[in-house]
VMD Tcl script that draws the C-alpha trace (Angstrom):
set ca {
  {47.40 132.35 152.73}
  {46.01 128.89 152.67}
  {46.16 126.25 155.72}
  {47.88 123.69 153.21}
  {50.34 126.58 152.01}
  {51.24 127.25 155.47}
  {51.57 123.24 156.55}
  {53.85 122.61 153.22}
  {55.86 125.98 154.42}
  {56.70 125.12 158.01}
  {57.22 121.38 157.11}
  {59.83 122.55 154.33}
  {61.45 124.38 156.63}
  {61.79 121.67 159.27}
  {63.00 119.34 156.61}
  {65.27 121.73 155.55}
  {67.34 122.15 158.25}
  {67.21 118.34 158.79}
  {68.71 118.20 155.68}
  {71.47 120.67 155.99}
  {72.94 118.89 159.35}
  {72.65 116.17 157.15}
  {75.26 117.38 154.34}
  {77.23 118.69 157.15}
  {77.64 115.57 158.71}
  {78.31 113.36 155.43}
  {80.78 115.77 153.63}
  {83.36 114.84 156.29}
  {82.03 111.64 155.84}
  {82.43 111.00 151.70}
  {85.76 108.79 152.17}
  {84.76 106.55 155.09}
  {82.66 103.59 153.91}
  {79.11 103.04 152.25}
  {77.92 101.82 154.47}
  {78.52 105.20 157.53}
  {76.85 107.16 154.22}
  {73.78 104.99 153.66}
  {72.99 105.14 157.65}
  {73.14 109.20 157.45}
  {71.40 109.14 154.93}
  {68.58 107.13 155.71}
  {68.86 108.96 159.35}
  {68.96 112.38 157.27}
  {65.33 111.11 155.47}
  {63.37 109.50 158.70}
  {64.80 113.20 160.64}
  {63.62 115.63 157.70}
  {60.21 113.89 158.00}
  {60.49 114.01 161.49}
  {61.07 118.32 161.78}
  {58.15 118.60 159.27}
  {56.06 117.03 161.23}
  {56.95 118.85 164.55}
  {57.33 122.64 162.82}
  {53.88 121.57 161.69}
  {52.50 120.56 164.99}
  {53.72 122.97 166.70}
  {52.55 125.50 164.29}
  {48.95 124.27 164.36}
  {49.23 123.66 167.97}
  {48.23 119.84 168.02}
  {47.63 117.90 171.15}
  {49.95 116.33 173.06}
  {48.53 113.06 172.20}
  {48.50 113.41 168.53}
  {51.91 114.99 168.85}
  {53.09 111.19 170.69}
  {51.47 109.43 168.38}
  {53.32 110.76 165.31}
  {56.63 111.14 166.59}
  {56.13 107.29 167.76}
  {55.11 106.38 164.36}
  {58.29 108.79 162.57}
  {60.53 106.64 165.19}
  {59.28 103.30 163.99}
  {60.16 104.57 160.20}
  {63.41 105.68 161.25}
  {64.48 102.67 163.34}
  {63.31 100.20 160.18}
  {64.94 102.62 157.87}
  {68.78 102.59 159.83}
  {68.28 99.01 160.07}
  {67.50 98.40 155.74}
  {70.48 101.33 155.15}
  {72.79 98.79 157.74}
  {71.94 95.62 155.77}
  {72.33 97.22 152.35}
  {75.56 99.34 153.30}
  {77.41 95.98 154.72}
  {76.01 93.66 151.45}
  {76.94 96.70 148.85}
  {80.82 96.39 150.79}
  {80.97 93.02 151.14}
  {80.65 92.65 147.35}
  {83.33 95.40 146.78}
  {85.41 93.52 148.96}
  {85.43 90.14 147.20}
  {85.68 92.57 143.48}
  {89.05 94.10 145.17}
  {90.45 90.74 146.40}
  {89.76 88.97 142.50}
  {91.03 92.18 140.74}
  {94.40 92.30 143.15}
  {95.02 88.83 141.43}
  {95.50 89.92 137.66}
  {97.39 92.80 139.39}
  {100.06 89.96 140.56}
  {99.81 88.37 137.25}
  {96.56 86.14 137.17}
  {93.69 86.35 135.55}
  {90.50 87.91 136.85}
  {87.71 85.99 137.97}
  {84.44 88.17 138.81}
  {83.20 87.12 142.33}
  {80.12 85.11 142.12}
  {76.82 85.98 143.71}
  {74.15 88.82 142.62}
  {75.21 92.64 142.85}
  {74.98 96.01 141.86}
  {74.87 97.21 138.38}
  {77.72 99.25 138.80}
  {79.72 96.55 140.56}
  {79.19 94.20 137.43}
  {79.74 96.97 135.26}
  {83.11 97.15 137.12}
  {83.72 93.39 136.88}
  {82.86 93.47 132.96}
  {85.47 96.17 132.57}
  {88.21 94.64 134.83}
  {87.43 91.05 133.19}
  {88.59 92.78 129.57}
  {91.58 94.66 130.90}
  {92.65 91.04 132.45}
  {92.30 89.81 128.94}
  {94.42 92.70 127.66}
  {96.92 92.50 129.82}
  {97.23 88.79 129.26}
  {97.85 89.46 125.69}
  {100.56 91.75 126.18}
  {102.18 89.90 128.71}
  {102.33 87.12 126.18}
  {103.58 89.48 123.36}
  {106.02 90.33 126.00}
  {107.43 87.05 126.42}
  {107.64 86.33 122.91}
  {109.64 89.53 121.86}
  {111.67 88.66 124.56}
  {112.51 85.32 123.35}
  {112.57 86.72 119.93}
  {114.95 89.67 121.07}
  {117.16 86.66 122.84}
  {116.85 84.76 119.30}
  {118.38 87.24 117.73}
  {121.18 88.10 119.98}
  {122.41 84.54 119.67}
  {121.98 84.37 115.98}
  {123.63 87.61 115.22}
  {126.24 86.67 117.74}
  {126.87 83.13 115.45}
  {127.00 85.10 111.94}
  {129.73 88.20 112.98}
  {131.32 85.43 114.58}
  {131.70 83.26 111.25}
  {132.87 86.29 109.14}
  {134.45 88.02 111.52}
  {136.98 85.23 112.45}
  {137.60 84.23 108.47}
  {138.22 87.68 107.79}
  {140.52 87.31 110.80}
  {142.61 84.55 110.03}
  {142.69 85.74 105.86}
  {144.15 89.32 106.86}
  {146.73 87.42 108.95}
  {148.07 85.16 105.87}
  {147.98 88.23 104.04}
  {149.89 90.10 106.51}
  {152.39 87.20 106.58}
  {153.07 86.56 103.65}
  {151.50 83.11 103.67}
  {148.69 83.86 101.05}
  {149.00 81.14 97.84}
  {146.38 83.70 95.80}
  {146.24 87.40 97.12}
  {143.83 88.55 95.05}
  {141.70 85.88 95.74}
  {141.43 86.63 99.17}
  {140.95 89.89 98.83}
  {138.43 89.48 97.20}
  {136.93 87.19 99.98}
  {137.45 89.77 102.50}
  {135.30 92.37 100.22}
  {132.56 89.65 100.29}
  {132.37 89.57 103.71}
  {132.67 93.01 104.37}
  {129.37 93.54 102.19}
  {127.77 90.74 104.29}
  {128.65 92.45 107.43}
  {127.51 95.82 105.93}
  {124.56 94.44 104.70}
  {123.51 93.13 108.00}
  {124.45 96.03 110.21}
  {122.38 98.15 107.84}
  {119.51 95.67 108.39}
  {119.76 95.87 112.29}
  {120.03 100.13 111.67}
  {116.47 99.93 109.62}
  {114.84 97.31 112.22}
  {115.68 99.60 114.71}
  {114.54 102.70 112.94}
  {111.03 100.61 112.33}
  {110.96 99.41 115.98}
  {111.41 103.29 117.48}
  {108.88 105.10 115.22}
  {111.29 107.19 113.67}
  {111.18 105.37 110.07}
  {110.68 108.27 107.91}
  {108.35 107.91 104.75}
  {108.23 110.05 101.59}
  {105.80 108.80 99.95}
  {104.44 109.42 96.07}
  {102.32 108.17 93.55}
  {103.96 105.23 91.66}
  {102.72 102.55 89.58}
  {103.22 98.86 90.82}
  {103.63 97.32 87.90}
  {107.15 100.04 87.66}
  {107.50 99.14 91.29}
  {107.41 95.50 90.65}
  {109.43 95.92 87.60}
  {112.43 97.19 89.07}
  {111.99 94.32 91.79}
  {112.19 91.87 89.39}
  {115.12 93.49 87.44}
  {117.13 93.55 90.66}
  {116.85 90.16 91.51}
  {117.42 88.56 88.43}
  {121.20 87.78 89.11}
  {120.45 86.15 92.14}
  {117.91 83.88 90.38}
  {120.24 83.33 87.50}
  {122.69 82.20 89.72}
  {120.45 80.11 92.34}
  {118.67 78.66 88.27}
  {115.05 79.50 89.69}
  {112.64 81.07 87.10}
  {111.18 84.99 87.88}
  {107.85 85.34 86.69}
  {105.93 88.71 86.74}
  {102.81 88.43 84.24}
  {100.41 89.28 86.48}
  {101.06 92.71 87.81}
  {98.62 95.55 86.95}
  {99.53 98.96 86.43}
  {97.70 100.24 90.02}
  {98.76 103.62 91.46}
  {99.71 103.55 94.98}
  {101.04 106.33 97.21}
  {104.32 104.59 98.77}
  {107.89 105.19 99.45}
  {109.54 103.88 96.71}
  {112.43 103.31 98.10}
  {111.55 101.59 101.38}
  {108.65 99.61 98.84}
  {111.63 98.14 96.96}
  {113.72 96.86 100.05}
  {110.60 94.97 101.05}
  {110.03 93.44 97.16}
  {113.48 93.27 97.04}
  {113.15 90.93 100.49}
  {110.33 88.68 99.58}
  {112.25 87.86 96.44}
  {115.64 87.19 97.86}
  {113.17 85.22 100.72}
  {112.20 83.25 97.92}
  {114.61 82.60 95.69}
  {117.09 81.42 97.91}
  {114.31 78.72 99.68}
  {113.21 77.65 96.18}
  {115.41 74.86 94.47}
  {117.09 75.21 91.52}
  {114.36 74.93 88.35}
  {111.77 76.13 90.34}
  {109.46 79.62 89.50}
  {109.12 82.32 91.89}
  {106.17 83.82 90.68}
  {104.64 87.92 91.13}
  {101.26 89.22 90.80}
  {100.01 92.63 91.69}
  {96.00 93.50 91.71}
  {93.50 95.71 92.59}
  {91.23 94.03 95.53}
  {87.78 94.98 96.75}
  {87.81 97.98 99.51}
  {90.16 100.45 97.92}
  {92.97 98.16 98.83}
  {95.60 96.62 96.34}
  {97.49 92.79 96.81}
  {100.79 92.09 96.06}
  {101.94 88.45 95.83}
  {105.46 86.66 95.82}
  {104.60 83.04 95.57}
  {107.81 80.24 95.65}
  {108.57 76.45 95.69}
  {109.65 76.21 99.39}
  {107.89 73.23 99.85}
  {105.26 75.16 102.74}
  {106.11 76.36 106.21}
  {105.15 74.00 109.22}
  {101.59 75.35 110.26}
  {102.74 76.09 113.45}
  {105.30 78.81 112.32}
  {102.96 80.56 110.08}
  {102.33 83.07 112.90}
  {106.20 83.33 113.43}
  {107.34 83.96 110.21}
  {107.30 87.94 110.00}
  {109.15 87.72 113.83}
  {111.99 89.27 114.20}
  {114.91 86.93 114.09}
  {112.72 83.69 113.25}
  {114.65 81.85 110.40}
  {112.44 79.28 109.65}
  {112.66 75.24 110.87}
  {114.55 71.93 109.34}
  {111.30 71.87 107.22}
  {112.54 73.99 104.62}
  {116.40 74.70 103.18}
  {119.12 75.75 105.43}
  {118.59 79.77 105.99}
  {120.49 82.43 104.88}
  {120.78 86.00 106.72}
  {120.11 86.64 110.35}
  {116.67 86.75 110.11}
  {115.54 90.05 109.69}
  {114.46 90.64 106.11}
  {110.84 89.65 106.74}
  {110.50 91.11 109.96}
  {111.91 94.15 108.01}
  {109.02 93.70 105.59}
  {106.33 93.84 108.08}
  {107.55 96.95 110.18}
  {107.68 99.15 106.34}
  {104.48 97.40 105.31}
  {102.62 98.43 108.41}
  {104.34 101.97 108.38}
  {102.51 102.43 105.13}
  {99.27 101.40 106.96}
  {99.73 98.02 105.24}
  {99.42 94.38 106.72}
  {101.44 91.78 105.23}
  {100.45 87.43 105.53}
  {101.36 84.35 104.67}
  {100.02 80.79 103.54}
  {100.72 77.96 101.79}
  {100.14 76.71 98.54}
  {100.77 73.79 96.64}
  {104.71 73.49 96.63}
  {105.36 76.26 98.40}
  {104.36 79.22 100.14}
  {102.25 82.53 99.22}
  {103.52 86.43 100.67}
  {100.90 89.16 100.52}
  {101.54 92.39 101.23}
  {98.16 94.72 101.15}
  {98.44 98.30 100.57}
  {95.80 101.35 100.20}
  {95.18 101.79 96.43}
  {96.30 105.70 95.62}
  {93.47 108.18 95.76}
  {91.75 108.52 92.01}
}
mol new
graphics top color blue
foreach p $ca { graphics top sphere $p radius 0.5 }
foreach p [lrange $ca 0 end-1] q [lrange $ca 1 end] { graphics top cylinder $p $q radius 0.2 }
display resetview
């Protein structure tokens, strides 16, 4: 065996068991700070290099003199070496320090501002990631607050319309019951209107609560839109005739889709009754159905509202909104369009709104049925 074969053997082992006190002493060691594990370590590297050298010496029996003169040298290496792993261990915790104090903030409800000053890659990998769940939890924070106000919306509306009915159906089954009523018959029939009214709206709040809990069941099957739209159109025809606004359908293709028909129709059947009762009498409520690019298809109800205030445009689809003194006194509680958008996006929709010349534009988009 070769001298260098037996100098690379000895100083392996001497490193060796440097480096297995080493492990022992850091694996207790692994939850206390960097800066404990940077010293061992750079203590583990200077000490490995350190039993080399001595296995080695004393294997090749150097002189006492040369012996001094490299452990002197190993102890100059290892006090430089502590010192760098000191310096880098407190500046590494220092940093994490100032990251924990800035992320505690969007923990209380801030917003996260990365600490300034150079570190680590991983530490501003860190920051990057805690920046964008700041700006996440911002968002639903504010989403929060504004189903909140929208839940307290619709409370007090809902509250104002049994209220209304409730207490005329009150006082009319009390002149019934007394005799009082001039025209029975008359107010009977009254009492049937408001009873649909009431069951119409309770059935509303039963569907936006079905939408709102995931359990909105869908059967869906392949239907043409312009028989989709057709039956739409047929069904709201009194109400036009009656409110003297114009239907208008021309523009509807005959494009498969795969949808519920049923909960499809409530939402046509919404955007119609939407816009028929905000459009004034003589006006045209107007439908078009078409195939758009991306395997998607567009359906339109456009009225004569007049336009929605720019700032509600985002509200509109809300849950209780009801619309502003911009447009004609509302009708309902407020739930038909956000009624709209929960069956829309069940059907992996999106629904939108703008406005146009005179009035205002409702798309709903829909995936075009599989050829």
């Amino acid at each position: 065996m070769s001298e260098t074969v037996l100098i690379a053997l000895y100083a392996l082992m001497g490193a060796a068991a440097a480096g297995a006190l080493g492990a022992a002493v850091l694996l207790p060691l692994r939850r206390r700070s960097v800066t404990a594990s940077l010293a061992v370590v750079a203590t583990v590297a200077v000490a490995a290099m350190l039993a080399g050298t001595l296995a080695v010496a004393w294997a090749m029996f150097l002189s006492p003199h040369d012996l001094a003169v490299v452990t002197t040298v190993v102890a100059m290496a290892a006090v430089v070496s502590l010192a760098t792993a000191l310096l880098l261990g407190r500046w590494v915790v220092a940093r994490s320090n100032e990251l924990r104090l800035a992320a505690r903030s969007f923990g209380d409800g801030g917003a996260f501002a990365a600490p300034d000053g150079p570190t680590t890659a991983e530490l501003a990998a860190l920051s990057g990631e805690l920046a964008a769940t700041s700006a996440r939890l911002a968002e639903s924070r504010e989403r929060e607050r504004t189903l909140e106000a929208s839940r307290r919306e619709l409370v007090a509306w809902i509250s104002h319309d049994l209220r209304t009915p409730l207490a005329g159906l009150r006082a009319m089954a009390e002149a019934l019951e007394d005799g009082v009523a001039a025209d029975p018959d008359r107010y009977l029939r009254q009492i049937r209107t408001e009873v649909e009214r009431l069951n119409g709206m309770v059935g509303d709040l039963f569907e936006l609560s079905r939408i709102h809990a995931g359990t909105l069941a869908l059967t869906p099957a392949r239907i043409s839109l312009h028989d989709l739209v057709g039956d739409a159109l047929a069904g709201a025809d009194p109400l036009a005739r009656e409110h003297r606004v114009k239907l208008v359908g021309t523009s509807v293709e005959a494009v498969p889709v795969e949808v519920d028909s049923t909960e499809m129709s409530r939402v046509l059947g919404n955007l119609l009754v939407n816009a028929i009762r905000r459009t004034p009498a003589d006006g045209t409520v107007a439908v078009a159905a078409e195939r758009s690019g991306n395997g998607v298809v567009v359906v339109s109800v456009s009225d004569g509202c007049g336009g929605i205030p720019e700032e509600e445009l985002p509200r509109v689809f809300d849950t209780g909104w009801r619309g502003s003194d911009a447009r004609t006194p509302p009708a309902g509680a407020g739930l038909g369009l956000a009624i709209v958008r929960g069956i829309v996006e069940a059907h992996q929709g999106r629904t939108a709104v703008r406005n146009i010349p005179g009035g205002c534009r409702f798309e709903v988009t829909l995936p075009a049925a599989r050829r």
